[in-house]
C-alpha positions as CSV (number, residue, x, y, z in Angstrom):
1,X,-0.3,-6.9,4.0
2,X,3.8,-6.3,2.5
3,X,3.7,-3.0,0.1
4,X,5.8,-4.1,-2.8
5,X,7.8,-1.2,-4.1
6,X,9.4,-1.7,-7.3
7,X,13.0,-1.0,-6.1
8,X,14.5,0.4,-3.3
9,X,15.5,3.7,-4.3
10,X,11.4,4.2,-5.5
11,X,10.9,3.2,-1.5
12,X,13.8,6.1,-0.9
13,X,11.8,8.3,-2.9
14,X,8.5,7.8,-1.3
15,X,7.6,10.4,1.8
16,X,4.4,9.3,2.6
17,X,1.6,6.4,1.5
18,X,-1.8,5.0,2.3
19,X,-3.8,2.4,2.1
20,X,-7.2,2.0,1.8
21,X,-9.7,-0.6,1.8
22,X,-13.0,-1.1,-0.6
23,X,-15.6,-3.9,-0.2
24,X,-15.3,-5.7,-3.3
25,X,-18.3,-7.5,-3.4
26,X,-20.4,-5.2,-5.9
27,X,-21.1,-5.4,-9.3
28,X,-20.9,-3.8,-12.4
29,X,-19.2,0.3,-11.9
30,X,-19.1,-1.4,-8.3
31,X,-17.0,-4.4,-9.1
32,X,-13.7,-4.6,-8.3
33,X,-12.0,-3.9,-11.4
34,X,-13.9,-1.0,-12.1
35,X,-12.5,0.4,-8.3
36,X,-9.2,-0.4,-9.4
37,X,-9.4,1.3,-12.8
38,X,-10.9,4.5,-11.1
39,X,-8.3,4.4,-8.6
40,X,-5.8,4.3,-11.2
41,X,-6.5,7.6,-12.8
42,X,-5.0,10.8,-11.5
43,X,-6.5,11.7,-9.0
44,X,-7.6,8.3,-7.9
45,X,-11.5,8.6,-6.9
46,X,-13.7,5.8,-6.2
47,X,-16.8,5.0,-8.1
48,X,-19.6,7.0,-6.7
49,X,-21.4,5.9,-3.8
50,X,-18.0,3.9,-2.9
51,X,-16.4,4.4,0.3
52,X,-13.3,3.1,1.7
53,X,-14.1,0.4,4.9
54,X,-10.6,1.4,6.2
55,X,-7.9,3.6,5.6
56,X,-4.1,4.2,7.3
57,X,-4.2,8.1,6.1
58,X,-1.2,9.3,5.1
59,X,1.8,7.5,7.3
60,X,5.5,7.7,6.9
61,X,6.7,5.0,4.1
62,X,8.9,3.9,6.8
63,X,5.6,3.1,9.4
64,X,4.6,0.9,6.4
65,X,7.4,-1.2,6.2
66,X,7.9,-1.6,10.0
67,X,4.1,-2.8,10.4
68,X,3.1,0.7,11.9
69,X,-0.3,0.9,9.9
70,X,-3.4,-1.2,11.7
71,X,-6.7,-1.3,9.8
72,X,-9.5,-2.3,11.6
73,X,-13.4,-3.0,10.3
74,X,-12.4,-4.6,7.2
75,X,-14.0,-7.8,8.4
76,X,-14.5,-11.2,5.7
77,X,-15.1,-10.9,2.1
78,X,-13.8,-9.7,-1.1
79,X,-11.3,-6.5,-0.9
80,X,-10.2,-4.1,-2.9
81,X,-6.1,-2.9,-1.4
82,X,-5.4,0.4,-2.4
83,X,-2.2,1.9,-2.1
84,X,-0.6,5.0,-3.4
85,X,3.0,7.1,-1.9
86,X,3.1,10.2,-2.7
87,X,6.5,11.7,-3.1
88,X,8.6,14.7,-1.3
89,X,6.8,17.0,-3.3
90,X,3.5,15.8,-2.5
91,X,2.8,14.3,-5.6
92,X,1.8,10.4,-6.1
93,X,5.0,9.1,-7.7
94,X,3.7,5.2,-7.3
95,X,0.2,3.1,-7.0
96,X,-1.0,-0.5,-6.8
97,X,-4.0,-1.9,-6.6
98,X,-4.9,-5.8,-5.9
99,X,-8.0,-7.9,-5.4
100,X,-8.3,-10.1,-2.5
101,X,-10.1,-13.0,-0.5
102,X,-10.3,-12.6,3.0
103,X,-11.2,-15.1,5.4
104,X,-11.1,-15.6,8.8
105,X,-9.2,-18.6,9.1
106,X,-5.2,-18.8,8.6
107,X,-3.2,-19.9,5.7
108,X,-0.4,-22.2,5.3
109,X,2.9,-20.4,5.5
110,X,6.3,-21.2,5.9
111,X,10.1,-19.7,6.5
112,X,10.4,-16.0,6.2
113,X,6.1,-15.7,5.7
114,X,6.0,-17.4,8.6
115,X,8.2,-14.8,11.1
116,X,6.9,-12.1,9.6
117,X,3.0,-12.9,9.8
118,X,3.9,-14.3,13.7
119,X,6.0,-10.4,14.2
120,X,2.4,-8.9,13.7
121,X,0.0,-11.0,14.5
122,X,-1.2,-11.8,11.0
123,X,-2.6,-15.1,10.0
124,X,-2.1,-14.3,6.1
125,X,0.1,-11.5,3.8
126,X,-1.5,-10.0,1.2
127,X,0.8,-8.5,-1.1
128,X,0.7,-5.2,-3.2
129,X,3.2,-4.5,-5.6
130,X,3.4,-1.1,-6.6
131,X,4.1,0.8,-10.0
132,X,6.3,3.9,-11.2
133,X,3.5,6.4,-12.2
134,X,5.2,9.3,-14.2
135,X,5.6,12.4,-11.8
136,X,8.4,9.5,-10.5
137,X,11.3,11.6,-9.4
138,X,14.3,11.3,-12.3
139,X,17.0,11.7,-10.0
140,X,18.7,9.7,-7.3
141,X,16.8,10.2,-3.5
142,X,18.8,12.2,-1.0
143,X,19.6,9.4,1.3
144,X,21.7,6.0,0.5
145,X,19.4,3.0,1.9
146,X,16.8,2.2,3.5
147,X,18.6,1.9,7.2
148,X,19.6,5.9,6.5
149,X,15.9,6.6,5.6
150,X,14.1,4.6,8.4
151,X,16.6,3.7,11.5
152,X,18.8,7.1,10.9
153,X,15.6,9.1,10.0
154,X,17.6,10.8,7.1
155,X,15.1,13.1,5.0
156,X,15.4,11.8,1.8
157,X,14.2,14.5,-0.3
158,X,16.3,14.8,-3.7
């Protein structure tokens, strides 16, 4: 799966995220949209009787991007992706929430797809773009890039 922050200084800003996993296949307050619009509210909580199939836990943003996060039990079907980073101050600062087909066979991809899927032995990318929620930090992140934040292991806590 590729986390789609919405810039990079909301990735700067982000301490921690998770990702977590719904079956999708239910209907009604079961169906997917109705997980993503309960996940959506502060705090995010499931429909009842709706569990997540998998979940990362709360991992570095930087474990994220390099791959770091493996989800296993999540078998074939319709999914529901949950993800939400929380912020220094342990507040959720962004949240996305997508809809997918997964099957067991690969897709089609090409170029820069490609070498990524191949560098963790992925046969598809979901993707997850996330969005600004509005405890979103006004100010600049403590650290200038992303190579400071995850190679230099600067905090980067405003």
């Amino acid at each position: 799966m590729r986390v789609i922050f919405p810039s990079e200084q909301a990735f700067l800003h982000a301490a921690v995220a998770r990702v977590d996993i719904y079956d999708g296949g239910g209907l009604g307050d079961k169906s997917p949209d109705a997980i993503c619009r309960a996940l959506s509210r502060n705090p995010p909580t499931p429909p009842a009787g709706v569990q997540p199939l998998a979940t990362t836990g709360n991992r570095g943003a930087c474990e994220l991007r390099d791959g770091g996060a493996t989800l296993t039990g999540v078998g074939v079907g319709r999914r529901v992706i949950f993800v939400e980073a929380q912020g220094f101050d342990s507040q959720a600062i962004l949240r996305g929430c997508t809809v997918q087909d997964i099957f067991g066979e690969p897709e089609e991809l090409s170029g820069a797809d490609a070498a990524t899927a191949a560098d963790v032995s992925a046969i598809a990318l979901v993707e997850v773009p996330l969005a600004i929620l509005p405890d979103f930090p006004a100010g600049p992140a403590g650290c200038a890039d992303i190579v400071e934040k995850c190679e230099e292991a600067v905090e980067c806590r405003p």
